[in-house]
MARBA-3410 file (N, C-alpha, C, O; in Angstrom, 1 decimal):
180
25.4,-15.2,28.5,25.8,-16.3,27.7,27.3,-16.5,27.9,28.1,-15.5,27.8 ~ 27.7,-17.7,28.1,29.2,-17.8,28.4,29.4,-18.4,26.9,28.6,-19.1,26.3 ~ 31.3,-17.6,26.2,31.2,-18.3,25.3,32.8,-18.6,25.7,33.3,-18.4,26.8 ~ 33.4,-19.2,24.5,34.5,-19.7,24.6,35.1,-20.4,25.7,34.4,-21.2,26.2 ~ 36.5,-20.4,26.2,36.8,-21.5,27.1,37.3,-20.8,28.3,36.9,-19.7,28.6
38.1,-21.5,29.0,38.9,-20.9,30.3,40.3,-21.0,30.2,41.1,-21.2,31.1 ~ 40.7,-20.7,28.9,42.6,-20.7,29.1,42.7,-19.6,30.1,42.2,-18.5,30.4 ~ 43.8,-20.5,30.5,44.6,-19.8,32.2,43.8,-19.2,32.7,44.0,-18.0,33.2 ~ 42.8,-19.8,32.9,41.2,-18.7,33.9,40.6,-17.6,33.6,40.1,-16.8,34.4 ~ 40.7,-17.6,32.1,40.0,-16.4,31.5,38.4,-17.4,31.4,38.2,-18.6,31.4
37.6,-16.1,31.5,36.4,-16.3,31.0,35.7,-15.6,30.0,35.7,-14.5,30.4 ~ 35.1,-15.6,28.9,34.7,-15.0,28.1,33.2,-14.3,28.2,32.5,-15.1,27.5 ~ 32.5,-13.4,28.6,31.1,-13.6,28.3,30.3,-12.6,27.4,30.6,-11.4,27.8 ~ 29.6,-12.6,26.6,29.0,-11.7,25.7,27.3,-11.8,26.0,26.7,-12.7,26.4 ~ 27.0,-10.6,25.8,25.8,-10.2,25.9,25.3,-10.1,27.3,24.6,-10.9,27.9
26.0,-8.9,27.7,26.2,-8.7,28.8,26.0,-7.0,29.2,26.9,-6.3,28.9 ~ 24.5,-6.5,29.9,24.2,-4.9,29.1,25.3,-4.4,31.1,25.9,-5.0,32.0 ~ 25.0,-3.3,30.7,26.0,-2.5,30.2,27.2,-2.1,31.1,26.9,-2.5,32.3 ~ 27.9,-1.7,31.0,29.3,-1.9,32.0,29.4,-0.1,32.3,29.1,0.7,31.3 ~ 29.7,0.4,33.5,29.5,1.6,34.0,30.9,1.5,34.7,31.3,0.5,35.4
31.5,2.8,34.4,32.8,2.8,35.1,32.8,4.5,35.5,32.1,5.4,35.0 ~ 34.0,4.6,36.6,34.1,5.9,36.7,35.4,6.3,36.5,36.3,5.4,36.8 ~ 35.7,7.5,36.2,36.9,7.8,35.7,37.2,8.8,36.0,37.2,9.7,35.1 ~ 37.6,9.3,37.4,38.0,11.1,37.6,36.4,11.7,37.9,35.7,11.4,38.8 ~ 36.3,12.5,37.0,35.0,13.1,37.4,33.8,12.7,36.5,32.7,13.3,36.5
34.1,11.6,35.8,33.7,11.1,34.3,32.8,10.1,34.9,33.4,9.6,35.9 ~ 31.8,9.6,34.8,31.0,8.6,34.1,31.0,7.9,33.2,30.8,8.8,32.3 ~ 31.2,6.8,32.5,31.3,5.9,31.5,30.2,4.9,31.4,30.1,4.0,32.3 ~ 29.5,5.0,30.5,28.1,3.7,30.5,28.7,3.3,28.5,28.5,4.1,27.6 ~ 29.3,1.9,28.4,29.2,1.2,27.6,28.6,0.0,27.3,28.8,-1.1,27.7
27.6,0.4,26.2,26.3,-0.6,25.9,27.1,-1.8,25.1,28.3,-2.0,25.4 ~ 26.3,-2.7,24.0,26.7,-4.2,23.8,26.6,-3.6,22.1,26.5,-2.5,21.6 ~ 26.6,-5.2,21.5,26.4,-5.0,20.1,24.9,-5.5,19.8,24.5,-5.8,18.7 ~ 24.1,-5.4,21.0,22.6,-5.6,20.5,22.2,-4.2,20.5,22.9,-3.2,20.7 ~ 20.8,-4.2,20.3,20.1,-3.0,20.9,19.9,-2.7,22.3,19.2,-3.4,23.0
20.7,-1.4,22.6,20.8,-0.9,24.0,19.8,0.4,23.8,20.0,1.4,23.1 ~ 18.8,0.2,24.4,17.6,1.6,24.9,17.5,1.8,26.0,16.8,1.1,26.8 ~ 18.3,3.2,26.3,18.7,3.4,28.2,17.6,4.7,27.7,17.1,5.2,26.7 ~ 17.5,4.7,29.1,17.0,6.1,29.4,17.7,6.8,31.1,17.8,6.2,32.2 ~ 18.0,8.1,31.0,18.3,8.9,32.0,17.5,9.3,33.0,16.5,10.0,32.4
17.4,9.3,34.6,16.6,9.8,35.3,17.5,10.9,35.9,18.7,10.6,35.8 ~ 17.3,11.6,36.3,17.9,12.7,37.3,16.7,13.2,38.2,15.6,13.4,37.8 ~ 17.2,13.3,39.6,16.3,13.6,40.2,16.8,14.5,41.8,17.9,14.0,42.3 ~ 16.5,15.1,42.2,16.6,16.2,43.5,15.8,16.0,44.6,14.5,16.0,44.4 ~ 16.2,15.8,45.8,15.0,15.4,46.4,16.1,16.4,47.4,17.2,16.4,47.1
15.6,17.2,48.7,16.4,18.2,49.9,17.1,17.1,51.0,18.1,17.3,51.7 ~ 16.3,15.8,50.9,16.9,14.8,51.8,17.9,14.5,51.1,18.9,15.0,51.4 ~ 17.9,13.6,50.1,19.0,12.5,49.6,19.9,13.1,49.2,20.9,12.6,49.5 ~ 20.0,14.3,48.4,20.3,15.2,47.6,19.8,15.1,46.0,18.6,15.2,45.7 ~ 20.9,14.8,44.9,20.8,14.6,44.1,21.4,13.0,43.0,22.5,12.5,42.9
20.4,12.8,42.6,20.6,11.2,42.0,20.4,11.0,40.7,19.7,11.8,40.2 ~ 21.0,10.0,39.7,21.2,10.1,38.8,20.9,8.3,38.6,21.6,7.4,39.1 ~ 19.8,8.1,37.5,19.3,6.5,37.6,19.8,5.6,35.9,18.8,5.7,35.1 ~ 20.5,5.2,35.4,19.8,4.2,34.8,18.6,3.2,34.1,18.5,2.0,34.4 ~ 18.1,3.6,33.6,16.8,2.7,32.8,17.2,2.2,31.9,17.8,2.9,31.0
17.0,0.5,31.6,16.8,0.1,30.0,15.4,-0.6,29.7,14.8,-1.3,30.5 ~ 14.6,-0.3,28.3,13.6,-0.5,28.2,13.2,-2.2,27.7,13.4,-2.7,26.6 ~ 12.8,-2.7,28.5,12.5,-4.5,28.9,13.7,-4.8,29.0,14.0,-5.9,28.3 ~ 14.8,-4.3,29.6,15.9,-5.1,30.0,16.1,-5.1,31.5,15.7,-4.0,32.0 ~ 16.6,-6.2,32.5,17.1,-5.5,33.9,18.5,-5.6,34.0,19.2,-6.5,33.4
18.9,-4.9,34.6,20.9,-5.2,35.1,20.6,-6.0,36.1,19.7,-5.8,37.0 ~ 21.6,-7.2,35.9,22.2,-8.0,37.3,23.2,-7.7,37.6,24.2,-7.5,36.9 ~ 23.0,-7.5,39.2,23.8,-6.9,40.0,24.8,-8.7,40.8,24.3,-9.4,41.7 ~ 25.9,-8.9,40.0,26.6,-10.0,40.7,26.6,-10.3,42.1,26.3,-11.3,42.7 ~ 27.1,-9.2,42.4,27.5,-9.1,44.0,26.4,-9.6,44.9,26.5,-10.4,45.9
25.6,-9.1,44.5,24.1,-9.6,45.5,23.5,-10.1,44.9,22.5,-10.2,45.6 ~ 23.0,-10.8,43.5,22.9,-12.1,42.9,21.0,-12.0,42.5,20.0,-12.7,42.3 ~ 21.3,-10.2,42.7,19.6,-10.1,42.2,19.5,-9.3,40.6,20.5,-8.9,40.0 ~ 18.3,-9.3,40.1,17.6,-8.3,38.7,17.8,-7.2,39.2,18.4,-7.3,40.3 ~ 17.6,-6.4,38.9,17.6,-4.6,39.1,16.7,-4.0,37.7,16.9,-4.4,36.6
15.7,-2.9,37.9,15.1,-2.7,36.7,15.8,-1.3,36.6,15.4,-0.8,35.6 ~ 16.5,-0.7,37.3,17.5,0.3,37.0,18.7,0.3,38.1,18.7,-0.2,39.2 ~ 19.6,1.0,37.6,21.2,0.9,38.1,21.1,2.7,38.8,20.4,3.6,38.3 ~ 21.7,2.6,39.6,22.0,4.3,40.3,23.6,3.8,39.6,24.4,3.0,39.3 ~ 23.1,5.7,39.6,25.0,6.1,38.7,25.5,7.0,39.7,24.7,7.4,40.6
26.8,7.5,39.6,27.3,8.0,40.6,27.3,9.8,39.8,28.0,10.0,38.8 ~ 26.7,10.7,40.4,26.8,12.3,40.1,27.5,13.1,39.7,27.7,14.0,40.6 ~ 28.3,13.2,38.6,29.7,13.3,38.4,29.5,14.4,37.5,28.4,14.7,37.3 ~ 30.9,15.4,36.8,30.8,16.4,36.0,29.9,16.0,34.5,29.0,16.7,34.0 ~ 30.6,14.4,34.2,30.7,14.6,32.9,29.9,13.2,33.1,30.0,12.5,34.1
28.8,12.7,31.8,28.4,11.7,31.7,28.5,11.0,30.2,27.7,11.2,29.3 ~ 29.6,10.3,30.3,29.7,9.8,28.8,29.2,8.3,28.3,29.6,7.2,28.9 ~ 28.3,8.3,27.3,27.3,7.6,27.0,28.1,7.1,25.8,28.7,7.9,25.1 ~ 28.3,5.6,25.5,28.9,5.1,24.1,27.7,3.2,24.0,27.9,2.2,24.7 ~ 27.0,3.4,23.2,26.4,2.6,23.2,26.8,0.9,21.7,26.2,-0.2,21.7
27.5,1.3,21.2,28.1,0.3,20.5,27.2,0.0,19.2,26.5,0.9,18.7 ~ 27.2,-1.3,18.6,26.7,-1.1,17.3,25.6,-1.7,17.0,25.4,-2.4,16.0 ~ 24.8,-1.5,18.0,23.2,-2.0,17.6,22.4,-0.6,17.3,22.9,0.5,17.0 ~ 21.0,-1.1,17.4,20.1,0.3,16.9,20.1,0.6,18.2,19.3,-0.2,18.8 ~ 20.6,1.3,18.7,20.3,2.2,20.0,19.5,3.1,20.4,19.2,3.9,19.5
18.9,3.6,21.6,18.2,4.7,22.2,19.1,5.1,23.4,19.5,4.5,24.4 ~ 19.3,6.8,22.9,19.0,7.2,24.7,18.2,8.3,25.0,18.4,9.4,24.3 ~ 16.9,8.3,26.1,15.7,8.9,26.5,16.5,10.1,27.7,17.2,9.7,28.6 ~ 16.2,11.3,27.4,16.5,12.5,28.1,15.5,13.1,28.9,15.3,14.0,29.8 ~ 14.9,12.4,28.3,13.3,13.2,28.9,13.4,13.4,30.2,13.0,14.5,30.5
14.0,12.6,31.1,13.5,13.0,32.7,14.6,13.7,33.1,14.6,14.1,34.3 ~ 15.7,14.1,32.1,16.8,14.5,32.3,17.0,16.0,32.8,17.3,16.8,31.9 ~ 16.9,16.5,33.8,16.3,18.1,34.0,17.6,19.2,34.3,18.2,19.5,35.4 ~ 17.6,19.7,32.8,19.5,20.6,32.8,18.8,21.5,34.0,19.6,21.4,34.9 ~ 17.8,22.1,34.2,17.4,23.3,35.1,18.0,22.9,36.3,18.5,24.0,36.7
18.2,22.0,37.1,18.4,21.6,38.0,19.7,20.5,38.3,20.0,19.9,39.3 ~ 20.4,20.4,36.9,21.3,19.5,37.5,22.6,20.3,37.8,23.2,20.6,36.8 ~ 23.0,20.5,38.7,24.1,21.1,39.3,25.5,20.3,38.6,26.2,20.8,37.7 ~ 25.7,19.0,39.2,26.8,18.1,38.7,26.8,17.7,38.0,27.8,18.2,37.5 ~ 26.3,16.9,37.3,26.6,16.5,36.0,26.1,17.3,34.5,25.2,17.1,33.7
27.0,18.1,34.6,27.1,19.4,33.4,26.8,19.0,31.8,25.9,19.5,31.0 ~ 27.6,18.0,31.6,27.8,17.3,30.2,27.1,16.0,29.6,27.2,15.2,30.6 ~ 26.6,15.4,28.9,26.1,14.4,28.3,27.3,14.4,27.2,27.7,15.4,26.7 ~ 28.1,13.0,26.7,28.0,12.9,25.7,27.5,11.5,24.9,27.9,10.5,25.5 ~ 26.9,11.2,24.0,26.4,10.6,23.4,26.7,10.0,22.2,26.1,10.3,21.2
27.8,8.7,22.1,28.4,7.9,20.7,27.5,7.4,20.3,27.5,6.3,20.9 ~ 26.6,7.3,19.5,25.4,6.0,19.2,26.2,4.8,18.6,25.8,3.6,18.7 ~ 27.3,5.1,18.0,28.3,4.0,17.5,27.1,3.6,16.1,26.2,4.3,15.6 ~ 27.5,2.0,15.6,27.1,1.7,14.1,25.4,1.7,14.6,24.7,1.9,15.6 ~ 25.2,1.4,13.1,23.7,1.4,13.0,23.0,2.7,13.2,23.6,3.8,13.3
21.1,2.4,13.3,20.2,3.3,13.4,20.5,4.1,15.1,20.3,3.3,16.0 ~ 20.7,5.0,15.4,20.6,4.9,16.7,19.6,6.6,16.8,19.6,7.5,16.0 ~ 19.0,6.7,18.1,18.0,7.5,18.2,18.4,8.5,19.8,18.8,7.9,20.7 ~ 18.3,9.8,19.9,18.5,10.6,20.5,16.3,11.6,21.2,15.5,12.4,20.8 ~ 16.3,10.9,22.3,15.1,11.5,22.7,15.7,12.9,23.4,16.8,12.9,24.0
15.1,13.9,23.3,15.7,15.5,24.3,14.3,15.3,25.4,13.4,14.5,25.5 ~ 15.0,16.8,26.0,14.6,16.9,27.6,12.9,17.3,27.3,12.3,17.5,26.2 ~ 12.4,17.3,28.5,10.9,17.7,28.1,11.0,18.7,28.7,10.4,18.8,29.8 ~ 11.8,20.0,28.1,12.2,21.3,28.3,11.8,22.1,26.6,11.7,21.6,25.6 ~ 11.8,23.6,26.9,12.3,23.8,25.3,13.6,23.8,25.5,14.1,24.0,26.6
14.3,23.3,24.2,15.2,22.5,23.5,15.6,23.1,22.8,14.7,23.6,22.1 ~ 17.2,23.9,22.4,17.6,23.9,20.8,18.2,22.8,20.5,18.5,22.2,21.5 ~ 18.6,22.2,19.6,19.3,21.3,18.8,19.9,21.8,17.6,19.5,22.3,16.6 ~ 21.1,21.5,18.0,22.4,22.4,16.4,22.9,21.2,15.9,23.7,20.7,16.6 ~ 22.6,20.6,14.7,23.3,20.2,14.3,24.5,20.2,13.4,24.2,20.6,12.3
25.5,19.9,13.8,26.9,20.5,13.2,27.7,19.7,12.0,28.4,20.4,11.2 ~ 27.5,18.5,12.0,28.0,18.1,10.9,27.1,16.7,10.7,25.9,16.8,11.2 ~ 27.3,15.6,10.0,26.6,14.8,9.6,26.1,13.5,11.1,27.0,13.2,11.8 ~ 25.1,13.2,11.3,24.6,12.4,12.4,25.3,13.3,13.8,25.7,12.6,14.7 ~ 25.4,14.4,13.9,26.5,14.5,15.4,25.8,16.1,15.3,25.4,16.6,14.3
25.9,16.7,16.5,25.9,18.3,17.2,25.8,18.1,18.5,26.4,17.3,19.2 ~ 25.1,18.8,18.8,25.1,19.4,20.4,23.5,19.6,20.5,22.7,19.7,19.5 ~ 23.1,19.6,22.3,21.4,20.3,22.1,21.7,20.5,23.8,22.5,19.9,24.6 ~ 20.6,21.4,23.9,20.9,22.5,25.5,19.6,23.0,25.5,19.1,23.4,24.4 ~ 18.8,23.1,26.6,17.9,23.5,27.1,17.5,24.8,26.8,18.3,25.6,27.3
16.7,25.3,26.2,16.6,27.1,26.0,16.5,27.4,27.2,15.3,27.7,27.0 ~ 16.7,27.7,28.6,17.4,28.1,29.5,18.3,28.7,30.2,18.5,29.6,30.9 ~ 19.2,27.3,29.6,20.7,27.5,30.0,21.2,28.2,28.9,20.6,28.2,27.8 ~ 22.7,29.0,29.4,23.2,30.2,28.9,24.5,29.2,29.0,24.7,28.3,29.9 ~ 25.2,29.7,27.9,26.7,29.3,28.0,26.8,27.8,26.6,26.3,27.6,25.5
27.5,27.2,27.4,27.9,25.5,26.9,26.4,24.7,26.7,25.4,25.0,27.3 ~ 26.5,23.6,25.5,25.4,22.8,25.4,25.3,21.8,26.6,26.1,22.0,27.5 ~ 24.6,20.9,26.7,24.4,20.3,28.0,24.7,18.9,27.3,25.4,18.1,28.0 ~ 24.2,18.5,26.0,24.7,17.6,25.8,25.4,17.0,24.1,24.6,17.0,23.2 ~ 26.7,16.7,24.0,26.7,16.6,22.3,26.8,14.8,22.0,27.3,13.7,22.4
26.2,15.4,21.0,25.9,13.6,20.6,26.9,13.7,19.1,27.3,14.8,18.9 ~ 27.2,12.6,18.3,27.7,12.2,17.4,27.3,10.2,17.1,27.2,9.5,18.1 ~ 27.1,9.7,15.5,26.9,8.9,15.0,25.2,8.7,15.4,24.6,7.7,15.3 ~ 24.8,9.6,15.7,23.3,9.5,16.0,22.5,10.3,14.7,22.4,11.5,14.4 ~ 21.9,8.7,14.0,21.4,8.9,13.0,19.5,9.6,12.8,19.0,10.1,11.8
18.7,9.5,14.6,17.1,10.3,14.6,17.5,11.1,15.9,18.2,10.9,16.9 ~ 16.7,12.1,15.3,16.9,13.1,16.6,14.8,13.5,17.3,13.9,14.3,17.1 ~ 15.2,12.6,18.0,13.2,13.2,18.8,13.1,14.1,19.9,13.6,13.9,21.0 ~ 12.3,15.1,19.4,12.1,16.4,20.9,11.9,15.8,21.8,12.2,14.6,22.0 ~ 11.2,16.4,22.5,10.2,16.5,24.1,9.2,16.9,23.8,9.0,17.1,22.6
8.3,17.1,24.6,7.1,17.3,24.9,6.9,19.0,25.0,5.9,19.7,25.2 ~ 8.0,19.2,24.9,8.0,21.5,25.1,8.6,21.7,23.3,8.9,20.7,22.5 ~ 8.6,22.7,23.2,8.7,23.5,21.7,10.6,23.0,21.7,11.4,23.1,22.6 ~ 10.9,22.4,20.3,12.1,22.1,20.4,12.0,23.0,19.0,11.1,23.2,18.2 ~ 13.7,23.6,18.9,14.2,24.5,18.1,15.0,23.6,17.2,15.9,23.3,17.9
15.3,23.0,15.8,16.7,22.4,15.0,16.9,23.3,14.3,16.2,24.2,13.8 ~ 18.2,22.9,14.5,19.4,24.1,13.6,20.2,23.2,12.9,20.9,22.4,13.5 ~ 20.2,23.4,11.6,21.2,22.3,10.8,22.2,23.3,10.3,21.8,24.4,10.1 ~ 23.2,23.1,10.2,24.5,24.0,9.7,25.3,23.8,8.6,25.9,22.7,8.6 ~ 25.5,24.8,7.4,26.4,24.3,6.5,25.6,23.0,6.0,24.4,22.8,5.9
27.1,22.0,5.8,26.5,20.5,5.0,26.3,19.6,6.0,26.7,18.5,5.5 ~ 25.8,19.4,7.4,25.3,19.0,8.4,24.4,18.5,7.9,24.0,19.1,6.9 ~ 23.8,17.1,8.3,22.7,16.4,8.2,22.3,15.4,9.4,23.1,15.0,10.2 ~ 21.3,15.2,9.4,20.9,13.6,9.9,20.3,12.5,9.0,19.3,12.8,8.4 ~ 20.6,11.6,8.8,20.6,10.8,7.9,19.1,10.1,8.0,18.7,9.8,6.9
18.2,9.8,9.2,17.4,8.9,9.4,16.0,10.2,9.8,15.1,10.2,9.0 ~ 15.9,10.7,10.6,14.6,12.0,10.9,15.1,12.1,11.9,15.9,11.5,12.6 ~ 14.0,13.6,12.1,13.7,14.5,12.7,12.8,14.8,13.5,12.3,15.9,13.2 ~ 12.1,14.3,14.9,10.7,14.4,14.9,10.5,15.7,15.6,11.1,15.7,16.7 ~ 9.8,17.0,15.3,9.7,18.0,16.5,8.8,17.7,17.3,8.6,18.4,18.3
END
């Protein structure tokens, strides 16, 4: 939707999903003020190497440049992947997300920003700590060391499909559920 005018050749446009930038070794995916429901692919193949996809659920990205739909965006393999989805009721799906195997991109982090927003985990076992109110960390019962991914303003937290572990801490909460 174009809104406003063209002073001095500005253009304005809103509702426009989602803007991916890179930064150093960083990843950047910033959603809208509607409902943004991404989901993460990661995947390994010995040919291609290693790939990292974008999904949104009934939405597609248009790709300008070549002037087509896309029902997912490739992201570029990076240390850190930071997720800020803005102030709709949001989702982000981890499920296909596979810490066992992702070499490069080490970190998730996860702003759900205002509103209801919802956190799916890996279809791994799972711990999930939560640390203070809507926000912690959660890491594959596998991996040793650092969590894989920390989230904050995320109001539902839903497992996987493997045995998921929550740990609530102190006066830590989530405000909206829990599903194991």
């Amino acid at each position: 939707m174009l809104a406003g005018g063209t002073s001095r050749g500005a253009i304005t446009f809103t509702g426009i999903e989602p803007l991916v930038s890179v930064d150093g070794n960083t990843t950047m995916i910033s959603g809208s003020s509607q409902a943004d429901n991404f989901f993460i692919d990661y995947s390994f193949d010995a040919t291609t190497s290693e790939s990292l996809t974008l999904a949104s659920v009934g939405n597609n990205f248009y790709d300008a440049a070549n002037n087509v739909f896309m029902p997912s965006l490739p992201l570029p393999v990076s240390e850190n992947l930071h997720v800020s989805l803005g102030s709709g009721y949001d989702s982000l799906d981890l499920t296909f997300f596979d810490t066992s195997v992702n070499s490069k991109s080490s970190r998730v982090v996860y702003d759900g920003g205002l509103g209801v927003d919802r956190l799916k985990g890996f279809n791994q076992e799972t711990i999930w700590n939560v640390t203070n109110v809507d926000a912690g960390n959660l890491s594959s019962s596998s991996e040793l060391g650092q969590p894989s991914v920390l989230f904050e303003n995320v109001e539902s937290l839903q497992g996987g499909e493997e045995n998921d572990t929550f740990r609530i801490y102190g006066e830590a909460d989530i405000t909206s559920e829990i599903i194991g």
